[in-house]
C-alpha positions as CSV (number, residue, x, y, z in Angstrom):
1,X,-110.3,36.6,-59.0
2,X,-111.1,36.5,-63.1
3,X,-110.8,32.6,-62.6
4,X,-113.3,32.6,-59.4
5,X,-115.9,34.4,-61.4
6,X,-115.3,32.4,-64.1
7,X,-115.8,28.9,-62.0
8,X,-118.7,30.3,-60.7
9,X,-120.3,31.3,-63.6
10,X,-119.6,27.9,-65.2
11,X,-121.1,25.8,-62.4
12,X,-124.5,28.3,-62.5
13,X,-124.8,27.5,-66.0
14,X,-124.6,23.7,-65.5
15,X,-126.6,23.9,-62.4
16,X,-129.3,25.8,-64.5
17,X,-128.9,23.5,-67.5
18,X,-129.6,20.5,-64.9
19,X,-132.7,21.8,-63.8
20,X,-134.5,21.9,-67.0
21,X,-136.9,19.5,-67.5
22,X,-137.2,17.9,-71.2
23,X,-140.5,18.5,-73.5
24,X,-139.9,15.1,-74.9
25,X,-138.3,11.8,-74.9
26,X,-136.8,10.3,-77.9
27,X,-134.7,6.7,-78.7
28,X,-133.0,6.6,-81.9
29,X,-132.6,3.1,-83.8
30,X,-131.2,3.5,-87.5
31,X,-132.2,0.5,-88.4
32,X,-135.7,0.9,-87.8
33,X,-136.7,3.5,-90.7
34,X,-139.4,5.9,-90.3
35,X,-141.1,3.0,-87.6
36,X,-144.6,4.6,-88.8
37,X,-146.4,1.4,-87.8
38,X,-144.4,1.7,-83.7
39,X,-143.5,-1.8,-84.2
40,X,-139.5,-1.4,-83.2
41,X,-139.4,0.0,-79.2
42,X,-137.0,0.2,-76.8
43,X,-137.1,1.3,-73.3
44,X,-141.4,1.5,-74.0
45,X,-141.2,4.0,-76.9
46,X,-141.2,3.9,-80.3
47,X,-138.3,4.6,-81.5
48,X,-137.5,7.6,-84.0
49,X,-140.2,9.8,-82.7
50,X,-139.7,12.8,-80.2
51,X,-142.5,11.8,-78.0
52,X,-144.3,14.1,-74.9
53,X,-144.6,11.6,-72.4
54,X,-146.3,11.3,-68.8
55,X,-142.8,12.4,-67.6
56,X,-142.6,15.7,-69.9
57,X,-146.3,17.0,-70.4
58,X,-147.3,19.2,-66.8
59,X,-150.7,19.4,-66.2
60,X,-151.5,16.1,-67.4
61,X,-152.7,12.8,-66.8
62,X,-152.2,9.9,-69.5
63,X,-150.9,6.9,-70.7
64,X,-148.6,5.7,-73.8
65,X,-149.7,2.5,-74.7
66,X,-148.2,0.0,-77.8
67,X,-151.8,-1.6,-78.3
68,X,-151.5,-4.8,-79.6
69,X,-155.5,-5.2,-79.5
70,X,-156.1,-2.6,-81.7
71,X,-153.7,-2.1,-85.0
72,X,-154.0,-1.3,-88.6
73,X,-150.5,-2.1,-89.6
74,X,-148.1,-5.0,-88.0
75,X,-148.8,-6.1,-84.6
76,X,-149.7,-2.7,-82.2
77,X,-150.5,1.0,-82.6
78,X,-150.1,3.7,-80.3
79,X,-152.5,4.1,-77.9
80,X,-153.0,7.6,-75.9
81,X,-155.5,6.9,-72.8
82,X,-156.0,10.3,-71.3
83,X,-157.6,11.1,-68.3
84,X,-156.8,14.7,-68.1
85,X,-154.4,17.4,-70.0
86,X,-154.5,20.6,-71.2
87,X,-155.4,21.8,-75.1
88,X,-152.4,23.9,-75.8
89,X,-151.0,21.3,-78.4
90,X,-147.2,20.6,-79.1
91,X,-145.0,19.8,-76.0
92,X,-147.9,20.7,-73.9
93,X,-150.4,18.2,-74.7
94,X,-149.7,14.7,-74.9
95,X,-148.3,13.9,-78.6
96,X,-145.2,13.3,-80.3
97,X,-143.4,14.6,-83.4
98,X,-140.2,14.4,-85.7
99,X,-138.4,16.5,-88.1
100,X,-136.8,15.2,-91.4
101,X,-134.1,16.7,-93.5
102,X,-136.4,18.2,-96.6
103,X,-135.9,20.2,-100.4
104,X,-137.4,23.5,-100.1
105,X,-140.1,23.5,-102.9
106,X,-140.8,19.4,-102.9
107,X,-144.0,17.9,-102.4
108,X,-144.7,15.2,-100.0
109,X,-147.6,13.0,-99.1
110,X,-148.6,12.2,-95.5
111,X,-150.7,9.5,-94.9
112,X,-151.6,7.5,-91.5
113,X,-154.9,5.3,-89.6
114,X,-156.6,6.6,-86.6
115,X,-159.1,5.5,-84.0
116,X,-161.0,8.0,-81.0
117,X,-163.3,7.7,-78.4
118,X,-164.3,10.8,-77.0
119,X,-160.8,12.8,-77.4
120,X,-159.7,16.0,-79.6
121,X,-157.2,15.2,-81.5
122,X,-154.8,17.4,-84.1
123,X,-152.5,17.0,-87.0
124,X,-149.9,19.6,-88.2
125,X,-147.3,19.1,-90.8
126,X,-145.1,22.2,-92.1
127,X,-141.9,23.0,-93.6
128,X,-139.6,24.8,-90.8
129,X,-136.2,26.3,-89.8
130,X,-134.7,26.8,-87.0
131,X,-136.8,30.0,-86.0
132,X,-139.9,29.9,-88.0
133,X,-142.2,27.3,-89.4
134,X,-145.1,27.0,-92.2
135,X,-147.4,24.7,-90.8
136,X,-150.8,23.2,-92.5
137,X,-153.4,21.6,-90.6
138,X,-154.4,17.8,-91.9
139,X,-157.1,17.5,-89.0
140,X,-158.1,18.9,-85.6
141,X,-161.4,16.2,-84.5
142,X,-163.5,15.0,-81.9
143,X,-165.2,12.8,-84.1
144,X,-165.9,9.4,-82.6
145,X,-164.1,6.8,-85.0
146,X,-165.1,3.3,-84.0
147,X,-163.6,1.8,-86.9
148,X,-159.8,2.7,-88.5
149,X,-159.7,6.2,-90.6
150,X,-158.2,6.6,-93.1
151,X,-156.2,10.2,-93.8
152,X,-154.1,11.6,-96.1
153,X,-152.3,14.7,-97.2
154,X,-150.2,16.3,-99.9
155,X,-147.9,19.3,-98.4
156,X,-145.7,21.1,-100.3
157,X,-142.7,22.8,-98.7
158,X,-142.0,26.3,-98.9
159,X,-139.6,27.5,-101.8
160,X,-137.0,29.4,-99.4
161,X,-134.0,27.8,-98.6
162,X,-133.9,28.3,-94.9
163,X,-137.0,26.1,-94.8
164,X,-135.1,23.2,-95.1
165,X,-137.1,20.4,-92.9
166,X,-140.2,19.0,-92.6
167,X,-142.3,18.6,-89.5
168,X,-145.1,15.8,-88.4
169,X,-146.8,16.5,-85.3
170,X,-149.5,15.0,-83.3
171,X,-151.1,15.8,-80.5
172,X,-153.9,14.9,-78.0
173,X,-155.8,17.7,-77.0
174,X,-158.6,16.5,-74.4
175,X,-159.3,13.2,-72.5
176,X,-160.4,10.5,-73.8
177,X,-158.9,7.1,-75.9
178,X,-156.9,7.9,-79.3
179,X,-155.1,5.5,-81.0
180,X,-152.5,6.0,-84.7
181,X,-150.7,3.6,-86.9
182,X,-149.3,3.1,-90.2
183,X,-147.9,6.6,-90.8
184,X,-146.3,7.0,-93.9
185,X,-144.5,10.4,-95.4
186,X,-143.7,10.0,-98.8
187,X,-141.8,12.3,-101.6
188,X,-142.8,12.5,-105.0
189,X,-139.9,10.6,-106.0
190,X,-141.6,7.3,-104.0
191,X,-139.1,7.3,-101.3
192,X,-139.7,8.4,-97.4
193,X,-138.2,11.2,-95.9
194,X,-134.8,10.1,-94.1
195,X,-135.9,8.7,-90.8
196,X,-133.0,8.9,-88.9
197,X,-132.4,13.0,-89.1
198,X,-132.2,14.4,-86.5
């Protein structure tokens, strides 16, 4: 009988498990570094970002595009063309992010291009663990920018251990054309945050 509740328990789970729907979709190349610039993709995504796609954000209507019309860096950008979504931000708006391995207490610089037409877009970075997170805004704007923008930012993590990783996130937050490139996150040492953590 222990074994029957036990089998049945176990195929619940996995039927449960099966049913959840991802809030993103992410392919990893090592080889490809931080990929800031989304030249290296595979399967249509840029690789090394965790990235909330058509197939992941409800309520929403958009496309992921690798503009090679429009770029500041390389040959394309990322293009988000959205016809409709919602303004809750992270895996609920369409967006992407990634996590890096980080010293509690360091100092990094984030820097990238952008371009809008008519869309809200927002820009968080923050030290975090694996229950809370310090998070500073870089920019939340509807501004129309005809012409590549430049930003940049210097974040410093916070000095408890636990807060051991550092998180970039962007996200869409109304319709409209938004494109990104050339993002760079760089410690005070020179070098970029591991882009491969995961």
């Amino acid at each position: 009988m222990n074994r029957f509740i036990v089998l049945i328990s176990a195929v619940t789970v996995i039927v449960f498990l099966s049913g959840c729907k991802p809030m993103s979709e992410t392919v990893y190349d090592e080889t490809a570094g931080l990929n800031g610039s989304f030249e290296v993709t595979k399967s249509g995504l840029p690789v090394n970002w965790l990235i909330y796609t058509p197939k992941t954000v409800d309520n929403s209507d958009f496309d992921l595009i690798l503009d090679m019309s429009e770029y500041k860096d390389g040959k394309q950008s990322l293009k988000f063309q959205v016809r409709g979504c919602t303004a809750g931000g992270g895996w609920n708006s369409p967006g992407f992010c990634k996590e890096y391995e980080a010293v509690p207490g360091a100092s990094y610089v984030i820097s990238f291009w952008v371009k809008n037409n008519e869309s809200e877009f927002f820009v968080r970075v923050g030290g975090v663990s694996a229950f809370d997170g310090k998070y500073e805004k870089i920019v939340r704007s509807s501004e129309k920018i005809d012409s590549w923008k430049y930003y940049e930012h210097k974040y410093t993590m916070p000095k408890e251990e636990k807060f051991n990783r550092f998180r970039f996130e962007l996200n869409v937050l109304s319709k409209g054309s938004f494109w990104i490139d050339d993002i760079k996150i760089v410690g005070s040492d020179g070098k970029s945050l591991d882009p491969t953590s995961r």
